[in-house]
N, C-alpha and C positions, 0 to 999 in steps of 0.2 A: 605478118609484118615482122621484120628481123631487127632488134636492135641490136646494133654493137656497143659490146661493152668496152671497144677499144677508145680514149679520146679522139676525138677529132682532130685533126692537122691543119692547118690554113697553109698553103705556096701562093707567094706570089710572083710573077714571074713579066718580065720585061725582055723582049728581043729587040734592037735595035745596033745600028754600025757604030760601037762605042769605043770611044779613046779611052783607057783605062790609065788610071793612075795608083800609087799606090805609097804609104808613107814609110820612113825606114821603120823594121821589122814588122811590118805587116799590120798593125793597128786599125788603118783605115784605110777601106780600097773604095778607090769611087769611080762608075761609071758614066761620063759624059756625052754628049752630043758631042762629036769633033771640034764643031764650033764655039762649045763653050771650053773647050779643054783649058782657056786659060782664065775663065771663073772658076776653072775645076782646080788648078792650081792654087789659086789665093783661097776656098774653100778649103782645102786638103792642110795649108796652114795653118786657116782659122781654127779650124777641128783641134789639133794638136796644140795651138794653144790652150783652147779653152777647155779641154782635156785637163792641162796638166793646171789651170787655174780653178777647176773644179777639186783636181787631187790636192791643191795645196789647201783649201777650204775645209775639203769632207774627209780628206785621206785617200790612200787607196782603195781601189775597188777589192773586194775579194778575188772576183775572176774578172777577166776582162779578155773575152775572147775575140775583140774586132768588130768593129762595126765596116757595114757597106753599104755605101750612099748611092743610088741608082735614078738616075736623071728621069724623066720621064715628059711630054709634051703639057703643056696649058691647059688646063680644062678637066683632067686625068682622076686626081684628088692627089693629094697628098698623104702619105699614113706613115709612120714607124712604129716599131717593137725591138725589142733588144738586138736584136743582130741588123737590121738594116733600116734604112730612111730611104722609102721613095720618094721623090721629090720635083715638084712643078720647075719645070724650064728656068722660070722669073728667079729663084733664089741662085741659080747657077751666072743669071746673067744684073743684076743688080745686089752691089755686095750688102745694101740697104737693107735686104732681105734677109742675110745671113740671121737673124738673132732665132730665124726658124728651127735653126742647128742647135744654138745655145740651148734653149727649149730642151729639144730631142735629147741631147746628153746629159741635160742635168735627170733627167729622169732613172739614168743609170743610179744615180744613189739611192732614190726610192725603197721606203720600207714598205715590205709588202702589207697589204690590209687585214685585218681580221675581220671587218663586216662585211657579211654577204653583197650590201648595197653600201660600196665605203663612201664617202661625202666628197671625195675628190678634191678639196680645196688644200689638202695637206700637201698633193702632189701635185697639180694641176694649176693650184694659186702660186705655188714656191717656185715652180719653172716659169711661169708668166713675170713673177719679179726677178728672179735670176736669169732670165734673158735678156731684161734692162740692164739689170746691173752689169752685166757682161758685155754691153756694149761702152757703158760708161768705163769700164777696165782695161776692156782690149782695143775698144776703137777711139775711146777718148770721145762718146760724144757725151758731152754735161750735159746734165737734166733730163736725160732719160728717162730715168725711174719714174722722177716727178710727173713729166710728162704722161707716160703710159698711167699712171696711177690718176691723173688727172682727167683721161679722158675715158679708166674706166669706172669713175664714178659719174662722169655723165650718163655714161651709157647704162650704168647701174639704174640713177634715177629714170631713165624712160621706162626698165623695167618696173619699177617700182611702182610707177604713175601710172603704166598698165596693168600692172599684175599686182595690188597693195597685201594681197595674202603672202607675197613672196619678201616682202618687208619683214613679216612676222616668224619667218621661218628661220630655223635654227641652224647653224651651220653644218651642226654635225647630222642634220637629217637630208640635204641637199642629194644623196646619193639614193634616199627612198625616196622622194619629192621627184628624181630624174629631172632636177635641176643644175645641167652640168654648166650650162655659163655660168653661171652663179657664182658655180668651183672653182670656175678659170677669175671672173672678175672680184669677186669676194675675197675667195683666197689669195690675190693682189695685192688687192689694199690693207686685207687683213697684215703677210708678211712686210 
């Protein structure tokens, strides 16, 4: 059997009849469904806003070589990594859905981990509240934070009332434990 010593690569790749947009100097380029071209508009927007109110918060980025947003059909999954956000149909067509995006970019300022199994709520909590926040900033809706912070302590408690060892658990062991909600809901209400 041959192992390679080279990393491995991951491509993902999308073909479809896409309206392409793109913001001045190149920053973000997003492909649409034709039909959404004008969620893809007010997307392309929001991006650049919330861009430049993440840089006023954190600073600038070191590098910031562009992101590209690739529409893709319902049902598909959703994923990003530093160069692009594939993305479910619904956020292009309900701007409700945009805080998906806020998310995705706050992750650009992310510090990178040192433990093997990091606990994720560092990152993973702070974009869950910095998505709110970002709607209470740029869209104006009040009580957002409260709100998401409100019902993810319900949902916290069902885990808890299922699972009471997960009560007792540490935050910072949440990435050995392979308890990533926890990361997303914990680190929530923790920030």
């Amino acid at each position: 059997v041959y192992e390679s010593k080279v990393p491995s690569w991951r491509i993902d790749l999308a073909a479809a009849a896409y309206a392409t947009l793109e913001s001045e100097g190149g920053r973000f380029r997003i492909f649409a469904f034709p039909e959404d071209a004008q969620g893809a508009r007010a997307l392309l927007a929001s991006l650049t806003a919330t861009l430049a109110l993440y840089t006023e918060w954190f600073g600038p980025l070191e590098a910031f070589p562009g992101l590209t947003v690739i529409e893709i059909p319902a049902g598909y999954g959703s994923q990003a990594d530093r160069a692009a956000v594939i993305q479910e149909a619904d956020a292009f067509k309900d701007p409700a859905r945009r805080y998906t995006f806020y998310h995705e970019l706050s992750h650009l300022w992310d510090v990178t981990a040192n433990d093997p199994l990091p606990p994720r709520f560092e990152s993973e909590g702070l974009a869950m509240f910095l998505q709110h926040l970002v709607q209470e900033k740029l869209e104006g809706k009040a009580g957002a934070v409260e709100d998401a912070v409100s019902a993810s302590l319900v949902r916290l408690a069902g885990h808890f009332k299922e699972h009471p060892d997960w009560a007792k658990t540490a935050m910072v062991d949440y990435g050995e434990k392979d308890l990533t909600d926890l990361s997303y809901r914990m680190g929530q209400v923790f920030f």
